[in-house]
C-alpha positions as CSV (number, residue, x, y, z in Angstrom):
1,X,-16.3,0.5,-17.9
2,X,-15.4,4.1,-16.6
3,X,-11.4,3.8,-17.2
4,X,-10.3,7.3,-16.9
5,X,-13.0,8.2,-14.2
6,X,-11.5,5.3,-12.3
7,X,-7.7,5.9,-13.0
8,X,-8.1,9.2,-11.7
9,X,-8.8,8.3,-8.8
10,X,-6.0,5.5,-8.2
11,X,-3.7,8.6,-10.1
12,X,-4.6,11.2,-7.6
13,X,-4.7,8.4,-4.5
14,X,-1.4,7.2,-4.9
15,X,0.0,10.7,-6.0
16,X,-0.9,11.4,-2.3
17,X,0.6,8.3,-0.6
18,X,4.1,9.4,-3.4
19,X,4.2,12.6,-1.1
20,X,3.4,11.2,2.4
21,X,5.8,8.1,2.5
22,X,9.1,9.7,1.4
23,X,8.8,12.9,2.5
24,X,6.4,12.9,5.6
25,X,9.4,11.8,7.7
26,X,11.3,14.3,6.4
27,X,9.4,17.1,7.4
28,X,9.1,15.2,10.9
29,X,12.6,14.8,11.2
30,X,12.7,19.1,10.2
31,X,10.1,19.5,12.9
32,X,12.9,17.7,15.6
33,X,11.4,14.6,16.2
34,X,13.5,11.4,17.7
35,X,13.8,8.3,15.3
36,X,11.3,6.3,18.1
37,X,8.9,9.6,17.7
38,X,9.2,9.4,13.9
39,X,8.5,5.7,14.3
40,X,5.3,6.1,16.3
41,X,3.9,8.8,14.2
42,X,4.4,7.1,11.2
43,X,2.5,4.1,12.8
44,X,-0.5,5.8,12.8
45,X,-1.5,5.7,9.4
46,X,-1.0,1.9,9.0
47,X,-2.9,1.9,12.5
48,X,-5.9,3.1,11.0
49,X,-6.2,0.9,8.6
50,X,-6.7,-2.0,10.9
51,X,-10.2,-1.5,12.0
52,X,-11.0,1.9,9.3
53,X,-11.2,-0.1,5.4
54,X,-12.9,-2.8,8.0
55,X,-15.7,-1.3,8.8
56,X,-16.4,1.1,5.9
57,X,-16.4,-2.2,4.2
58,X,-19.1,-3.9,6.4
59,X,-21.4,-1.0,5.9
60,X,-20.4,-1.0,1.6
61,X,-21.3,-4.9,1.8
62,X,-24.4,-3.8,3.8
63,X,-25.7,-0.9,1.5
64,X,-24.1,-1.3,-1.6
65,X,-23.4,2.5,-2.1
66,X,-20.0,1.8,-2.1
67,X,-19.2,5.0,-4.2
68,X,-21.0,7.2,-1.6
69,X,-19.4,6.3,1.1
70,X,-15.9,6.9,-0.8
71,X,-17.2,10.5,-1.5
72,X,-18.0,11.3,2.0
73,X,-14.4,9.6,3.5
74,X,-12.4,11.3,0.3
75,X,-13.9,14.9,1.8
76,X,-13.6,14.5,5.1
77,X,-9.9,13.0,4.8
78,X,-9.0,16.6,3.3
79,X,-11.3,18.5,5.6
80,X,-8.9,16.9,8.4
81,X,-5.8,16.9,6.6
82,X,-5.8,21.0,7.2
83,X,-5.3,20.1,10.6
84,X,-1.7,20.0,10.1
85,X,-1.0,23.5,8.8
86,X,-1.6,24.5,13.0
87,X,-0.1,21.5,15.2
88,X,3.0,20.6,15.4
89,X,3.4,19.3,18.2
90,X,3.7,15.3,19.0
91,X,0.6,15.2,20.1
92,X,-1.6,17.8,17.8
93,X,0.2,16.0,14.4
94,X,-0.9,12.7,16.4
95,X,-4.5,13.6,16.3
96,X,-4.2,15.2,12.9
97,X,-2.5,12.2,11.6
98,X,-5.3,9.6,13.3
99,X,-8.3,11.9,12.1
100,X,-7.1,12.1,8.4
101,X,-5.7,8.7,7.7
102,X,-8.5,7.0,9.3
103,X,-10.6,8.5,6.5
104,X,-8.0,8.1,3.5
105,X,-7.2,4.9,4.2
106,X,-10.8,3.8,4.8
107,X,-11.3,4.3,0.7
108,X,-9.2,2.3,-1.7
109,X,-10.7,-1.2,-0.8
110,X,-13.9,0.2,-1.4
111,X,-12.8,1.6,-4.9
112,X,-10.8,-2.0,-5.5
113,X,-14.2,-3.9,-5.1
114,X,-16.0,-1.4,-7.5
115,X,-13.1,-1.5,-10.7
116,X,-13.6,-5.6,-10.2
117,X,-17.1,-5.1,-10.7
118,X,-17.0,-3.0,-13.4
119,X,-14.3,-5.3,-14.6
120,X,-16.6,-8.4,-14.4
121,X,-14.4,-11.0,-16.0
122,X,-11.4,-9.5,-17.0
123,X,-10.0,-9.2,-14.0
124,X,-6.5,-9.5,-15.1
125,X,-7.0,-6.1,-16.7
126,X,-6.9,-4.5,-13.4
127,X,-3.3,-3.9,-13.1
128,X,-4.2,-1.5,-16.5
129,X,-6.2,0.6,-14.3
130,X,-3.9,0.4,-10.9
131,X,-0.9,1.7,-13.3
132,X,-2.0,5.3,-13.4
133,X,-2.0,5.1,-9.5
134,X,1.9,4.5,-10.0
135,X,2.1,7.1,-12.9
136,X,0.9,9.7,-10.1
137,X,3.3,8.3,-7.4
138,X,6.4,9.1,-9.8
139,X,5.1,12.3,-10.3
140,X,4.4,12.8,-7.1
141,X,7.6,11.8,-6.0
142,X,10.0,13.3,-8.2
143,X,8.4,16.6,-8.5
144,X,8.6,16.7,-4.7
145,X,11.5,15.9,-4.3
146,X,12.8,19.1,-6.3
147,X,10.4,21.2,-4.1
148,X,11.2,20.1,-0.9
149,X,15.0,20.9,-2.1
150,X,14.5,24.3,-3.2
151,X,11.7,25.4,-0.6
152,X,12.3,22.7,2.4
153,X,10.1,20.0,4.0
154,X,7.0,22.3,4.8
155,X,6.7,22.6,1.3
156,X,4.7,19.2,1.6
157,X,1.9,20.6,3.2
158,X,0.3,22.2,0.4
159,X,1.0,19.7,-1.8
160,X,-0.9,17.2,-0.1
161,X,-3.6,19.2,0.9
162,X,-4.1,19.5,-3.2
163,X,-3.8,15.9,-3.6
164,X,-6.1,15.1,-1.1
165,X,-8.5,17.5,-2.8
166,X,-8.3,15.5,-6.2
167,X,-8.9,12.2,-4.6
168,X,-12.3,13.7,-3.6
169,X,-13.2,15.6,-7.3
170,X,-11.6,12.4,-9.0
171,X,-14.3,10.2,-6.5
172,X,-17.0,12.4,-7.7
173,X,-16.9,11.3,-11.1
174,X,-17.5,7.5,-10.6
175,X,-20.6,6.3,-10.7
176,X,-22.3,3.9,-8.5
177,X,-22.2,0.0,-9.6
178,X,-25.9,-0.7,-10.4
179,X,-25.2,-4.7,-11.0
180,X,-23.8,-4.8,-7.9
181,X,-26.2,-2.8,-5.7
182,X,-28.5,-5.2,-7.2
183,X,-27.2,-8.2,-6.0
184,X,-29.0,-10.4,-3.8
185,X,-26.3,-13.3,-2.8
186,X,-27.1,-15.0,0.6
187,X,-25.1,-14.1,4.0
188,X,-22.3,-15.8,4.3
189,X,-20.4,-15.8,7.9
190,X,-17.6,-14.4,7.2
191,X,-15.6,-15.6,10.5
192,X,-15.9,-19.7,9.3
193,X,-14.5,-18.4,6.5
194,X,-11.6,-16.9,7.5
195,X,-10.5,-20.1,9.4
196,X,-9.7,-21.4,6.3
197,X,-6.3,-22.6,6.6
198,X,-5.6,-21.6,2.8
199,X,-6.8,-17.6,4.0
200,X,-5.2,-18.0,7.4
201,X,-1.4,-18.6,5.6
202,X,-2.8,-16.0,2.5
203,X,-3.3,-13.4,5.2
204,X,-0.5,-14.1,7.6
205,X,2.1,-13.6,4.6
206,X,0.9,-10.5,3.1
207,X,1.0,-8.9,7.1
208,X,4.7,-10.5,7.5
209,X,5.7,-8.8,4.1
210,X,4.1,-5.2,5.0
211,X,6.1,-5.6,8.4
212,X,9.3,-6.5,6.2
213,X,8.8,-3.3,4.9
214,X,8.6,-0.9,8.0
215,X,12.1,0.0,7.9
216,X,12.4,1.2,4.1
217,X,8.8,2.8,4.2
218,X,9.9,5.0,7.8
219,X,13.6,5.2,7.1
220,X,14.5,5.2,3.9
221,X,14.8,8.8,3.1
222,X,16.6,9.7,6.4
223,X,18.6,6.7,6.0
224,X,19.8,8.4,2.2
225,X,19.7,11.1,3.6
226,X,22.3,10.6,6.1
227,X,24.6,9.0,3.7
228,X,24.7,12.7,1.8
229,X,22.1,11.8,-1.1
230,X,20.3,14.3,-2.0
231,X,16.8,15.5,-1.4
232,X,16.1,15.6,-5.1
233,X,18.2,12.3,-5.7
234,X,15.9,10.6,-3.0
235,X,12.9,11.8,-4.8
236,X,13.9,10.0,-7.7
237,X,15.2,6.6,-6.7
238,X,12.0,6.4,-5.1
239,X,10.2,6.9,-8.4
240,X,12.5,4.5,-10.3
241,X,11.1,2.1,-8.1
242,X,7.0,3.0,-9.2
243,X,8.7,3.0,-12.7
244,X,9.3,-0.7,-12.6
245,X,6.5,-1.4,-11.3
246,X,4.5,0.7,-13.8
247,X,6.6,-1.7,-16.8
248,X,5.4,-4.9,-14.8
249,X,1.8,-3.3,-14.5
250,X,1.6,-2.5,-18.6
251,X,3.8,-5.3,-20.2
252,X,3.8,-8.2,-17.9
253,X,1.1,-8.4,-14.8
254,X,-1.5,-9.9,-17.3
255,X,0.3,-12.4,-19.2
256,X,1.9,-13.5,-15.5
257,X,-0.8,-14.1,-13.8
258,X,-2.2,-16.3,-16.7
259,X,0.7,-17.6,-17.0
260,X,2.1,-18.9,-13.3
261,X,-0.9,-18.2,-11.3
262,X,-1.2,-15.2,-8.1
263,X,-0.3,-17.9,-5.5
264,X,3.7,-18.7,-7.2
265,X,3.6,-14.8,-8.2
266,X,3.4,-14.1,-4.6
267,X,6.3,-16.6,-3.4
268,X,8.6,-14.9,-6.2
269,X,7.6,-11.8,-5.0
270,X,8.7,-13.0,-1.1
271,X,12.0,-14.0,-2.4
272,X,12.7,-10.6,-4.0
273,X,11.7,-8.8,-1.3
274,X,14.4,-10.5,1.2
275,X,17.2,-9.7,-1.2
276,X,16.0,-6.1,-2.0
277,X,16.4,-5.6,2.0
278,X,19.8,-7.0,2.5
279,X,21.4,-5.0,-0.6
280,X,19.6,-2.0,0.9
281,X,20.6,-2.5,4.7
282,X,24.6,-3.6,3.6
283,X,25.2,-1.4,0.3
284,X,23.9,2.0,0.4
285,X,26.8,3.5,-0.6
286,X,26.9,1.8,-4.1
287,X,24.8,3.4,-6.5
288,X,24.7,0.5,-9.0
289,X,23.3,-1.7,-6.3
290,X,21.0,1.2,-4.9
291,X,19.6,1.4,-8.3
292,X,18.9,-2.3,-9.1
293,X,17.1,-2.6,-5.0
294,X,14.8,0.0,-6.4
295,X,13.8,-2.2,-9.7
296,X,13.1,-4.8,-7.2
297,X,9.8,-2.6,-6.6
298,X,8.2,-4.0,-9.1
299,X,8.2,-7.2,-6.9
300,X,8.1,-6.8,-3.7
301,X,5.2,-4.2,-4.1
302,X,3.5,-4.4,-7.7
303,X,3.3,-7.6,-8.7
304,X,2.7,-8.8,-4.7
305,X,-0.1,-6.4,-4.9
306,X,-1.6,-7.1,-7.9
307,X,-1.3,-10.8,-7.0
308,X,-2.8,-10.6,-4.0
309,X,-5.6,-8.5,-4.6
310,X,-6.4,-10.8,-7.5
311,X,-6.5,-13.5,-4.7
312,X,-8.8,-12.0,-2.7
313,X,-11.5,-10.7,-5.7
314,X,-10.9,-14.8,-7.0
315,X,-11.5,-16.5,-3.1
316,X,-13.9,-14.3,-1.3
317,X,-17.8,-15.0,-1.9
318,X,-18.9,-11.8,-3.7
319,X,-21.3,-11.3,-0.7
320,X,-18.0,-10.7,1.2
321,X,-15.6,-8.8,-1.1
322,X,-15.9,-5.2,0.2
323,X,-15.0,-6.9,3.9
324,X,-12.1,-9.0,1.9
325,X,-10.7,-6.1,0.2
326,X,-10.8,-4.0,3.1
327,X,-9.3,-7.1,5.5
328,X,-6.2,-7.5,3.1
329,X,-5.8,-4.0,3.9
330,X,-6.5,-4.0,7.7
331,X,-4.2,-7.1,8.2
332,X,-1.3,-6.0,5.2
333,X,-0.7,-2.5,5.2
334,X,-2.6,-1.9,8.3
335,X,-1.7,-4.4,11.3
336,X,1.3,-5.3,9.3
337,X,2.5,-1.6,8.6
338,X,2.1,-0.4,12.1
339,X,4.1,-3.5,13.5
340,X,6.8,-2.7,10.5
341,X,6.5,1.2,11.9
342,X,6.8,1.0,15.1
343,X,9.7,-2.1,15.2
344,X,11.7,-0.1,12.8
345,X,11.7,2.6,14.8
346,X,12.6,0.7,18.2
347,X,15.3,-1.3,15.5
348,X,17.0,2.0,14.2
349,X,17.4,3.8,17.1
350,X,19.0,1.1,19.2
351,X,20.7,-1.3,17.1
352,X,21.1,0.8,13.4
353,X,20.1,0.7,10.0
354,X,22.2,-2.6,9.2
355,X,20.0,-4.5,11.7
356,X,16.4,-3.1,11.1
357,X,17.0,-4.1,7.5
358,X,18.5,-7.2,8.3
359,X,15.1,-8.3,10.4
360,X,12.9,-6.8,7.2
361,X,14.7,-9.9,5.3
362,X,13.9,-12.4,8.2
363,X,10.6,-11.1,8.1
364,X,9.9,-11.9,4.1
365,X,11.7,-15.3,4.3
366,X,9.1,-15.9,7.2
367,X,6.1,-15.4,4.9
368,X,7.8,-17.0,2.1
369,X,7.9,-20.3,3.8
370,X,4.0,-20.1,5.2
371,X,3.0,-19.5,1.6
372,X,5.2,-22.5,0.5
373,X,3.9,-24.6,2.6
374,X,0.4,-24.0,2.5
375,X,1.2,-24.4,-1.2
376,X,3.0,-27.5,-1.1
377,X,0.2,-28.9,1.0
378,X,-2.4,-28.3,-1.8
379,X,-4.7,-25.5,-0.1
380,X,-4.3,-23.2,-3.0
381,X,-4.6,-26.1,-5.8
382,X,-1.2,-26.8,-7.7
383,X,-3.1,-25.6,-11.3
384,X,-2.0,-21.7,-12.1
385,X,-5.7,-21.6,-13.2
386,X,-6.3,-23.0,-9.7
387,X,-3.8,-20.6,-8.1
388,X,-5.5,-17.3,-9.3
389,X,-7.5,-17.9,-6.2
């Protein structure tokens, strides 16, 4: 088990996405883009991961080099990344932003298969690894967040073009899964098997709860922002958030899933995320209930996560996990973020901040209830043992 040469990466990865989300919308609102512009733009990295993790995915199911194919997307997502130190105009940071993020994005499931391998058959140990990725998101995060204060939003460029650099150096140090490469499991088709009504509802809920979080993953800074917070402040609150989850990851993800199973993990974590959005939508200018929102990360993004990718490592025939992985990315963060993006956007500008928010609680009630009842109906098995897959 390589543990720090995987943690590095997940610490240098999510480092990267602690600078993009809170602050890449920033430095497009500096540039003088429209919130529908900002919207758009910010779709396009959730766009890519709808067909990108997909079909780097097919071809590491297909080869089995999956860490080769992580080196080569890792280098040329920075190669492409420097794109954005010349345009910015709508359309040249469009291109930039497609080129880029179609390589970044295409990576993590890839990396997600290979720590499960490695893992073998402690898979609840994962979120022990993960937890660095949200140690370099806090860093990431706050640090910026005094930068972009004291030098303003183009101060992010750098920055990222150094993080994308250590994804790539961190990549280079993990070695190729022999076991794996080594396996000879039979095809399996993997479109019978995602007709599954248990994987339909599985996959349906985690793109309704990405969607639920379009508005605070586009808007959030501007919307603090707006109400006089702080760049610095900003910075922070979005770290207390990774904080929690860090807690969850180290203390409690292990025990929980034991415990209660990913399937219940993921309803509780549905719940949470409706309330989180209505205290953020109605009481932004209360910090007490700013700050308790943010512990609400924990739920509505670290233990869903964890949950959900323990689902899909448990359910998916090891023939098919690279494609799983990468489809719970596609259909999540991918289709799901780039509906979330581009409706928030639409939402902001023409009804307000109240509104979008309001629909982001809708949104996670929606996939609340398809989990429920695929639950209730026995699809997922009723044991927690049962429910890890």
């Amino acid at each position: 088990m390589p543990y720090w040469r995987l943690s590095s990466f997940y610490l240098f990865y999510f480092a990267a996405l602690g600078a993009l989300i809170p602050f890449w919308t920033l430095y497009l609102s500096w540039l003088g883009f429209s919130s529908i512009e900002i919207g758009q733009l910010m779709a396009i990295p959730t766009a890519t991961k709808i067909v990108a993790p997909y079909l780097w995915g097919w071809l590491g199911d297909h080869i089995g080099r999956r860490m080769a194919i992580v080196r080569t997307g890792s280098l040329l997502a920075f190669l492409t990344f420097l794109l954005v130190f010349w345009l910015t105009d709508y359309a040249g940071l469009a291109l930039a932003m497609s080129l880029f993020s179609f390589f970044w994005n295409a990576v993590l499931p890839q990396v997600e298969v290979v720590t499960f391998h490695y893992l073998k058959d402690e898979t609840p140990k994962y979120s022990r690894i993960r937890v660095w990725g949200s140690v370099g998101f806090v860093v990431a995060v706050t640090g910026l967040g005094f930068i972009v204060d004291s030098l303003g939003p183009s101060s992010i460029l750098p920055v990222l073009a150094v993080l994308y650099l250590g994804i790539w150096l961190a990549s280079l140090l993990i070695p190729e899964n022999e076991e794996e490469r080594a396996t000879d499991d039979p095809h399996v088709p993997i479109g019978s098997f995602m007709l599954q009504p248990g994987i339909l509802a599985f996959f349906a809920a985690c793109l309704l709860m990405q969607m639920s979080h379009g508005s605070y993953y586009t808007f959030y800074s501007i919307y603090l922002e707006s109400q006089g917070y702080s760049k610095s402040l900003i910075g922070e609150l979005w770290a207390l958030g990774v904080v929690a989850e860090v807690v969850v990851y180290i203390f409690f993800m292990h025990a929980a899933l034991m415990r209660f199973g990913a399937i219940r993990l993921l309803m509780f974590s549905l719940l949470l995320a409706a309330l989180r959005w209505i205290l953020i939508g109605s009481f932004s200018a209360y910090m007490p209930v700013l700050l308790f929102a943010q512990l609400l990360h924990a739920a509505t993004f670290g233990i869903f996560h964890a949950a959900a990718i323990h689902s899909v490592h448990h359910r998916f025939p090891r023939r098919l996990l690279g494609r799983g992985q990468a489809l719970y990315s596609s259909v999540s963060f991918g289709l799901g973020g780039t509906l979330g993006s581009l409706s928030s956007g639409y939402l902001w500008e023409y009804f307000g901040s109240f509104t979008s928010f309001f629909v982001s609680a809708l949104l996670a009630l929606a996939a609340f209830w398809i989990i429920y009842a695929a639950y209730r109906s026995g699809q997922f098995g009723r044991h927690p043992g049962q429910e890890q897959g």
